[in-house]
N, C-alpha and C positions, 0 to 999 in steps of 0.2 A: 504493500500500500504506500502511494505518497506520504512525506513526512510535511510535504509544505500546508497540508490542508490543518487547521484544529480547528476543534471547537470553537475557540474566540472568532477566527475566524470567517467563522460560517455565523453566528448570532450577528456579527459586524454588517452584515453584508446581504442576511433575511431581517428582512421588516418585520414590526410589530403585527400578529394578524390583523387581518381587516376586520373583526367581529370589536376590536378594541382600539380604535384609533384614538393615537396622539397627535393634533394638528399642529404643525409649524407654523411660523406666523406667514410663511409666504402660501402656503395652503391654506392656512383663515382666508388669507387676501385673493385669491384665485376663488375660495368658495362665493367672496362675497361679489366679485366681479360678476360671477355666472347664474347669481340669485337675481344681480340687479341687471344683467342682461334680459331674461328670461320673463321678468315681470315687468320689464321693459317696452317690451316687444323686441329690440335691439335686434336679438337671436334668432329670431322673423326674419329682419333686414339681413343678416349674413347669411342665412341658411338659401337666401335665394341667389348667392354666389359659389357655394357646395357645387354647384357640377362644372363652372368655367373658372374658375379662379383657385389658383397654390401657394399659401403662402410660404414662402424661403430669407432664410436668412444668409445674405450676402459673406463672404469671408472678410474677417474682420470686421463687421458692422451690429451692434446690437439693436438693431429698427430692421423690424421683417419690411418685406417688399411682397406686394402680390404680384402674383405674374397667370396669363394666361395661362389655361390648361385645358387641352383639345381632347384628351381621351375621357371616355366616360369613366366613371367613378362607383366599384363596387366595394361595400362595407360586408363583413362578414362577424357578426355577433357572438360571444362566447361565453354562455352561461357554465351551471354544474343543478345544482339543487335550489329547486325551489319549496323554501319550509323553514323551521326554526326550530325543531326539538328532535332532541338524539343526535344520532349518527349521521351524515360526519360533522364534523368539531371545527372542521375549515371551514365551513359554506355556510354562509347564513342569508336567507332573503325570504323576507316577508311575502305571501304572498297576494295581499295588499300593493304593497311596492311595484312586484312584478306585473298585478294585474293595469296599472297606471303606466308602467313601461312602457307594455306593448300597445295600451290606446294612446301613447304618445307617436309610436313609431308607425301607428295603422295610419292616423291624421297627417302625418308628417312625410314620410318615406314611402316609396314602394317597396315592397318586402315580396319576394318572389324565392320558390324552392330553389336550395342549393344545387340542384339537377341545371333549372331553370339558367341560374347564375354562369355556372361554368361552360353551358353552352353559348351566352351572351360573351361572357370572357373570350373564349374562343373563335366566336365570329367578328370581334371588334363592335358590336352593336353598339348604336350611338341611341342610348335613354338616358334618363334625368338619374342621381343619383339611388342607389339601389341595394338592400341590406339582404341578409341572410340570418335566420334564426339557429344558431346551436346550443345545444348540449354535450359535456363531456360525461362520459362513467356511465349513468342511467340511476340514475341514485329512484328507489320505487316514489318520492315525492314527486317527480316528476308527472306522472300516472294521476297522483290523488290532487295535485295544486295547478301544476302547469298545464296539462292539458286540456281541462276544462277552459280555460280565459283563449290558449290557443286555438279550442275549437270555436268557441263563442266569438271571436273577432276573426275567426277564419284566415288564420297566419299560420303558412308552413316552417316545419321546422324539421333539423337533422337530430337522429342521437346518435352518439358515439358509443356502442357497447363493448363492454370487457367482456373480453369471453368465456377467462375463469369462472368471474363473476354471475354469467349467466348462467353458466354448468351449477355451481353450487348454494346460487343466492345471496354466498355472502359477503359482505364488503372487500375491498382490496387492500392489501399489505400497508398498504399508509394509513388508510383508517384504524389498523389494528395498532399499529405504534401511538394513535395519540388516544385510542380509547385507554391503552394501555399504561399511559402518562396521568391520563385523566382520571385512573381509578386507583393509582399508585399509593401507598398510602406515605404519611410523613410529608415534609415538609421540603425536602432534597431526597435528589438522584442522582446515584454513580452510577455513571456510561462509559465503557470506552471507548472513543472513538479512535481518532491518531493514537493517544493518550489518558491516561483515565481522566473522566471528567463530571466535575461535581456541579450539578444546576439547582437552583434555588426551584421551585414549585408550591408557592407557598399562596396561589392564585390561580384560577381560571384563564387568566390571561398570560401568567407566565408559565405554566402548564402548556397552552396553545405554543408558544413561542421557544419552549426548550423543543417541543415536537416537531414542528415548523424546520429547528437546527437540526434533529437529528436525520430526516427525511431529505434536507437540502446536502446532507453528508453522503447519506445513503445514494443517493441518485448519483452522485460523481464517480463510485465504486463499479468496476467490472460488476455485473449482474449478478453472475455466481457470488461473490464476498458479500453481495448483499443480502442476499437470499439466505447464506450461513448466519449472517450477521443478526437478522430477524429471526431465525429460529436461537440462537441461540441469549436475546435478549427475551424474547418470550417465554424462555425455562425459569428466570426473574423473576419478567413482569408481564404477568399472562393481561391479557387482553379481556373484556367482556363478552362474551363471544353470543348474550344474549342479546344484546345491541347491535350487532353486527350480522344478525339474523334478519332476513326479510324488511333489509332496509334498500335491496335492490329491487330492478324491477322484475318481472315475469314474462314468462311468454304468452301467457294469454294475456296479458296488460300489452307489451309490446303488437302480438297481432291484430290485438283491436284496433290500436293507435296506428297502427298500420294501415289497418283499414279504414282508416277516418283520414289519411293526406300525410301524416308523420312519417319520414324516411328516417331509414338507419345505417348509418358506417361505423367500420373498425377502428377501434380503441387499443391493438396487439389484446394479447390472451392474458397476460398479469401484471399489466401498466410498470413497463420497466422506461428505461430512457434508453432510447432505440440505438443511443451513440454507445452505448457501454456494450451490448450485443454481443457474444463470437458469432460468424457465419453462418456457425450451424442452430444455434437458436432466433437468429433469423427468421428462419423458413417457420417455425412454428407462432413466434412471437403474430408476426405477419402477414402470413402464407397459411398457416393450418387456420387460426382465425376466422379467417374468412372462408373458408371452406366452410367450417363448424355455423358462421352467422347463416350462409347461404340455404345451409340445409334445413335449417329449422325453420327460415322464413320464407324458402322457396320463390326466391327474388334475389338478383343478382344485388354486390356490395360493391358499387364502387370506388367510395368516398372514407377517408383513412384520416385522422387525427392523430398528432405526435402527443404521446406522453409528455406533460408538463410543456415540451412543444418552445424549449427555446433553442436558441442555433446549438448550444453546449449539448443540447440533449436530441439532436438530430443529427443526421451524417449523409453524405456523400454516397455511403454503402448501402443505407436505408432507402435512400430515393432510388439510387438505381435497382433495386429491387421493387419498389413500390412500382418503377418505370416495366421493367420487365412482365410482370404482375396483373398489369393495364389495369392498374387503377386509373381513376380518371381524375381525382384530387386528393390534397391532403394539406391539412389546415396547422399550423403554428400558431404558438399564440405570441410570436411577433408583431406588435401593434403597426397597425396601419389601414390603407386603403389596397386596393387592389387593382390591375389595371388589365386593357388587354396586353401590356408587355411583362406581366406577373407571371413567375412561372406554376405553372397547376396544381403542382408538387410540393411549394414552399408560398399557399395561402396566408395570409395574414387574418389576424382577427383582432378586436377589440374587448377587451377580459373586461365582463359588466362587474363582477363581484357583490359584496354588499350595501352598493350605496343607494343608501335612502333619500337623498331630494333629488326631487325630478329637473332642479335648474342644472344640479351637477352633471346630470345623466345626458341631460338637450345639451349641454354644453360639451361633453367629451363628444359626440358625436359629429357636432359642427365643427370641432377641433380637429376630429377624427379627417373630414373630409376636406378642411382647409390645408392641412399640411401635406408638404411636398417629402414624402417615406422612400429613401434610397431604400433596397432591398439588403436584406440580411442575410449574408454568406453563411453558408449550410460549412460544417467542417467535416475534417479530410479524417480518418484516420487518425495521422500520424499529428494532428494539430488536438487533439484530446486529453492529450498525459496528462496536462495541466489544466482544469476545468475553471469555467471563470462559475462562481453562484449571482445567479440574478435573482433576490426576492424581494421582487417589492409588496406581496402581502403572502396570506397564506391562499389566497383563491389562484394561485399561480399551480394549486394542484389538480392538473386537469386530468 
């Protein structure tokens, strides 16, 4: 194992989860810009330059510039759970919240199926700006909260399912580390990571947040080290394993939802980070996946979501399998927009997570599609030894 990775600094470098935020003062000031936009009207007036206009920032210049912008503009959305009690301990969104969401996004945007999308992508179609509704995991709240408002406003949407997950019901390896945090008893825990390591848990919030570091560790690990690493922290600190029971979804919940306009893509078989991989678990992570979704819904899958889904946690090897595979997309959670010069393979999305005002939400979106997003370089192999951790909350667990 690398010696350069600890503890320290992975807590340095994951954020406080989102269920617990700490605002900065230049995040008060950003909240309160996009409160007094929005009840403005202001955000009315910009959102009607969303599909011609980019805004860029000059080298060397802190005054953005807009500048034309000739291609059309597809936005792809990225939820996980929509609910508030139990399992998992990352996601929290009222579903209240969500159901205001999407009559924001119904009034507002065209929302067209991810099928839809990537066939537009594809042919260059010149329409007004253009979003896509996801899900990561399949968390079974989905089924009891989220689909009802999405059949009620008649908004398609994609899931991404685990295949583990669907085989046996129940939650995946990350939820088992923070149920396992969560019901830990005392006040501190010794972890090893790099090195033994001693975290304070003396809060729901800082419980959240040692979890958060230990899963942002885990994910950097070859696959196998992690997979020992979880079994042998769970000889420990066993997990709830009654919580983590039937908090997924079904397949007769998934085939109805199927049958009512809900599409579904692959999530790999036990949500690893596709960059840690060998070759040969690959093809199952992947490849067998999708076979196992195929079969049980008797409808082709062509739509693939990266685990957690940042450049560190994709690869070069993964796409050209996904390439070979014919899949037809697969989504990152690389914020941005999307263009027809975006590649299929390395989508972009915008992570909703748990925010609750709706000026903030209208506001990342107009932001979403005002900015000018160079695309982010997929890595090679050999550019992995050393993983960089990107957390900025815990809803980055897709």
């Amino acid at each position: 194992m690398r010696s350069d990775l600890s503890a320290k600094t992975a807590t340095e470098r994951a954020a406080a989860p989102s269920s617990f935020p700490r605002l900065s003062f230049r995040q008060k000031c950003k909240r309160l810009l996009a409160e007094s936009l929005f009840h403005s009207r202001s955000l009315q007036f910009l959102r009607h330059w969303e599909g011609s206009l980019a805004l860029r920032f000059e080298r060397g210049s802190r005054v953005p510039q807009f500048r034309r912008f000739t291609r059309s503009k597809f936005g792809i959305l990225c939820y996980h759970r929509v609910g508030t009690e139990g399992a998992p301990y990352h996601s929290r969104l009222d579903p209240r919240i969500f159901d205001a969401q999407l009559s924001y996004l119904k009034r507002n945007y065209r929302l067209v199926p991810l099928s839809q999308m990537c066939q537009e992508l594809q042919d260059d179609s010149a329409v007004p700006p253009t979003l896509a509704i996801t899900f990561d995991d399949g968390y079974r709240d989905l089924y009891t909260h989220a689909f009802p408002t999405l059949r009620r406003l008649q908004v398609p949407a994609t899931i991404y399912l685990i295949g583990e997950c669907m085989r046996t019901g129940i939650a995946p390896w990350y939820d088992r580390v923070f149920s396992a945090i969560h019901s830990a008893p005392g006040t501190t825990l010794e972890v090893c990571l790099e090195t033994p390591q001693i975290f304070k848990i003396d809060s729901p919030e800082s419980r959240s947040l040692v979890a958060w570091t230990i899963v942002c560790y885990l994910r950097s690990l070859p696959d196998e080290d992690r997979r020992e690493w979880c079994t042998n922290f769970e000889r420990c600190h066993p997990a709830r394993e009654e919580e983590l029971q039937n908090c997924m979804l079904d397949w007769a919940e998934v085939r109805e939802m199927s049958q009512a306009g809900i599409s579904f893509g692959a999530h790999t078989w036990t949500h690893p980070s596709v960059s840690r991989l060998s070759t040969e678990a690959m093809d199952r992570e992947l490849g067998e996946t999708r076979a196992f979704l195929e079969a049980a819904l008797q409808t082709e899958i062509g739509d693939f979501a990266y685990p957690f889904g940042k450049p560190e946690d994709c690869s070069a090897l993964a796409e050209s399998f996904l390439s070979r595979s014919k899949y037809r997309s697969a989504v990152t959670t690389s914020e941005g927009i999307n263009t027809s010069a975006t590649h299929p393979l390395r989508l972009r999305r915008l992570q909703i997570g748990e925010e609750t005002s709706l000026p903030m939400f209208a506001f990342a979106l107009t932001k979403m599609f005002l900015e000018s997003i160079d695309g982010a370089p997929f890595q090679t192999r050999e550019s992995i030894e050393t993983p960089r951790h990107i957390g900025k909350s815990v809803r980055e667990l897709n």
